[in-house]
N, C-alpha and C positions, 0 to 999 in steps of 0.2 A: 242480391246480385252484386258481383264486385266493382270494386271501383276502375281495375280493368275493363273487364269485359262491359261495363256501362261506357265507359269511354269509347273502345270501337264501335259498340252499336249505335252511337251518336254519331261517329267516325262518317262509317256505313253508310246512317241515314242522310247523312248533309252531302253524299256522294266525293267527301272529300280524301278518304284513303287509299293512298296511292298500293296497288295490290302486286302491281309488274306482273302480270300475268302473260304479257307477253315473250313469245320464244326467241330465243337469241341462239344462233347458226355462224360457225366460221367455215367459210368457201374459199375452196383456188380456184379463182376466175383464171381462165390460159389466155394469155396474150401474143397474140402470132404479131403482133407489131415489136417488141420485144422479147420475144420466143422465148418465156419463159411464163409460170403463174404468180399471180399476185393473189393475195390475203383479203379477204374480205370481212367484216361480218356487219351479218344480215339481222336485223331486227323485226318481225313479224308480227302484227299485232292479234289479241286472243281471238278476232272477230275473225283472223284469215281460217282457222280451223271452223268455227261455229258458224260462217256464214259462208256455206262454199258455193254457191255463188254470186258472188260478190269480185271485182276488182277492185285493186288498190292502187293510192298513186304512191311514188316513192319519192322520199328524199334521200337526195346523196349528200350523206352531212362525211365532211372532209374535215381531216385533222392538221393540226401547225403541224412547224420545223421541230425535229427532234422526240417526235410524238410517234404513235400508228395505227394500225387498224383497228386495235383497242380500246382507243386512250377516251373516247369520248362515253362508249359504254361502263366502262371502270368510273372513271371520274365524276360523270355527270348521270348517276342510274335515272336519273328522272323520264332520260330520252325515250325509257319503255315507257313507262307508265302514259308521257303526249302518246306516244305510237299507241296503242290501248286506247285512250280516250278520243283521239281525231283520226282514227282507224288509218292510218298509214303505213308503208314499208319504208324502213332506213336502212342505207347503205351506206357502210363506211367504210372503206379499201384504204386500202397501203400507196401511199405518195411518196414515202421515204423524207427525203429532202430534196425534193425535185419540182415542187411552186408547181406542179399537173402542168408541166410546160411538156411539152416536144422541144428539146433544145436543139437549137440553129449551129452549136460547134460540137455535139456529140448526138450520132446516131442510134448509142441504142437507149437514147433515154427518151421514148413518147408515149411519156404520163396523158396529153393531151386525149392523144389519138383513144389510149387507154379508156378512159373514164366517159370521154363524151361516148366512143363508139362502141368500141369492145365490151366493156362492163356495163351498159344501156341494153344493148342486145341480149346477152349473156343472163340478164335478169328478169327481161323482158319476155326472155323462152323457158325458162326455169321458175317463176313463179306469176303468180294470177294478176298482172299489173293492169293499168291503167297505161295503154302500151300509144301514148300521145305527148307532145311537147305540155299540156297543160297538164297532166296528170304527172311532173317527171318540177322536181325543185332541187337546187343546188343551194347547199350552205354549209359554211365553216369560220372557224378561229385562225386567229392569226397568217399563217401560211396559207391556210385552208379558207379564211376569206377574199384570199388574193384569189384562190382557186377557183371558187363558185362564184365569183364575177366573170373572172375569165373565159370559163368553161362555158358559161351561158352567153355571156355577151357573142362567144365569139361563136356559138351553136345555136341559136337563136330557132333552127328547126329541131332541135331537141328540149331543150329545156325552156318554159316561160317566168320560176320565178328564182330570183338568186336572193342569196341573205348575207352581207358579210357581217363576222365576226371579230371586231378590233381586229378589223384587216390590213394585211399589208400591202394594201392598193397602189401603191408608189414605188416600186423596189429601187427606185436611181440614189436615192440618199443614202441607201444602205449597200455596204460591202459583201456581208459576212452569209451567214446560213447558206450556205454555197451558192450562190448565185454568178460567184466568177466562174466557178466550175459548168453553170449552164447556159451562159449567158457569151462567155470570154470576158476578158477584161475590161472593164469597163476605158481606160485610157485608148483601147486597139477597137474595141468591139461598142462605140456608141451608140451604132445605129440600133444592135440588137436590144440593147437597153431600153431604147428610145420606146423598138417598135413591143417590145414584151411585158409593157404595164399600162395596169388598168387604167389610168385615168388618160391614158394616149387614142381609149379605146370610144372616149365617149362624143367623139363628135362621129361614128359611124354606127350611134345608134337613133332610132327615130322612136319619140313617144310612142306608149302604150306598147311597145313591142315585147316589152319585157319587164314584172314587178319586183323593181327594186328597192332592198331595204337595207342601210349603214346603221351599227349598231355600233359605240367606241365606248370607251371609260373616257374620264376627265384626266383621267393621270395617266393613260395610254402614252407609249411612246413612240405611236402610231396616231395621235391624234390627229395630228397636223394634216397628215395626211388624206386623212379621213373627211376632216376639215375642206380642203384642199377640194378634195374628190365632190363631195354636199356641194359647193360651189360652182363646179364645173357642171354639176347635173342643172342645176337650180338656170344657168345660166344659158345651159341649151334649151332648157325646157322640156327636158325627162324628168316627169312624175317619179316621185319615190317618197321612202320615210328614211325620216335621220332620228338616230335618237344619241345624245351623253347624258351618262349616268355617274354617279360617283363611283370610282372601283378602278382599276389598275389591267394591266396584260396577267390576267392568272383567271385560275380554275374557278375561285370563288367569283367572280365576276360571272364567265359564263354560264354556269348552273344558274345565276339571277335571269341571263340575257336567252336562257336558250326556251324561256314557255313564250317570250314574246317573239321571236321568231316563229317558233310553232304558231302561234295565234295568228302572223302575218301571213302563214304559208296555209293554212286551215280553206280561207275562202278562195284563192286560187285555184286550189284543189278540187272544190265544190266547181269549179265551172269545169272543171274536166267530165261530171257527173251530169251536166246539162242542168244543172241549178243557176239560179240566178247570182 
């Protein structure tokens, strides 16, 4: 036998070779909130065909500023292989550079409306879902962990668990990635400031309503924030996990942070099933 093929069949047997055997889908979701379609793609895991009947719960894993509906399949292939192994559906739609806000100075930007409602629906009637706020997780990187706080906190009848990812839970310290553009100015437009970040959000949430989970690098320059956020939870007395690691705002970070998220969102999921 060669020293290949002895290697996979070792691989094989200790069930550690990641195979990706799940199918990967790009969708125009239509959005009558923005009268236009957005991009999706859909990740399915190989049990959706072999176990038809079966539902699945989905995550909506969201991408940073400057990234899209791509970037976390490309980047991070692992995401099949969790999807495969903790039999879930992932969703990753197009944000652009719009923080999944509905922005308060331009009308036709409701990323909000988008993601919580229209793309929830939309997927909910096109494939075999776990069609309940416990069966439905929101998580992302950078822009895209500001989003799956948001999204959830502020949907709480749709979604039960959120994950950020070296999120930018605070946007007041920061100018740039357009958020003048969604926000208004920050010197004319404070209150919108005030009222459109997450950590402004956590005194209207009540334990257990919602499983949340902060994930940062040590050298994030989002720490603080993140920091900041951990604190404010800790202090109303919302349950959560915080984790720093060593590693920075990049890819090779997330590929580390994105099987422990999985593992956070795995038993959530399981209560959507009637499991304990």
């Amino acid at each position: 036998m060669s020293l290949i093929r002895k290697s996979v069949l070792t691989w094989l047997a200790l069930g550690a070779l990641p195979l990706f055997a799940a199918k990967v889908e790009t969708v125009q979701v239509p959005s009558a909130a923005m009268n236009k379609g957005i991009s999706a793609t859909v990740i399915l895991p190989d049990a959706y065909a072999t176990k038809p009947e079966k539902r699945f719960p989905v995550l909506y894993l969201l991408h940073g500023a400057g990234d899209n509906y791509q970037g976390w399949v490309t980047r991070v292939p692992l995401i099949k292989d969790e999807a495969d192994r903790r039999e879930f559906v992932i969703v990753c739609p197009d944000g652009g550079t719009n923080w999944y806000y509905d922005s308060p100075v331009n009308d036709g930007i409701r990323f909000e409306t988008f993601c919580a409602k229209e793309l929830v629906a939309w997927i909910d009637g096109k494939y075999r879902t776990t069609a309940n706020r416990l069966g439905r997780a929101t998580c992302g990187n950078s822009m895209g962990g500001h989003g799956a706080l948001w999204l959830a906190i502020r949907h709480r009848d749709t979604f039960a668990t959120a994950v950020a990812l070296s999120g930018g839970v605070d946007v007041r310290p920061f100018k740039d990635w357009n958020l003048p553009a969604l926000l208004g100015p920050q010197d004319k437009q404070k209150e919108n400031w005030e009222s459109h970040t997450v950590v402004n959000l956590v005194p209207t949430l009540k334990n257990g309503e919602l499983a949340i989970s902060l994930d940062c690098g040590g050298k994030d320059f989002f720490l603080a924030v993140n920091r900041d956020l951990h604190q404010r939870l800790l202090t109303a007395g919302i349950d959560h996990d915080y984790s720093e690691r060593p590693g920075g705002h990049d890819w090779n970070y997330w590929n580390k942070a994105f099987p422990y998220a999985a593992q956070f969102i795995a038993p959530q999921f399981e209560r959507s099933a009637g499991k304990p």
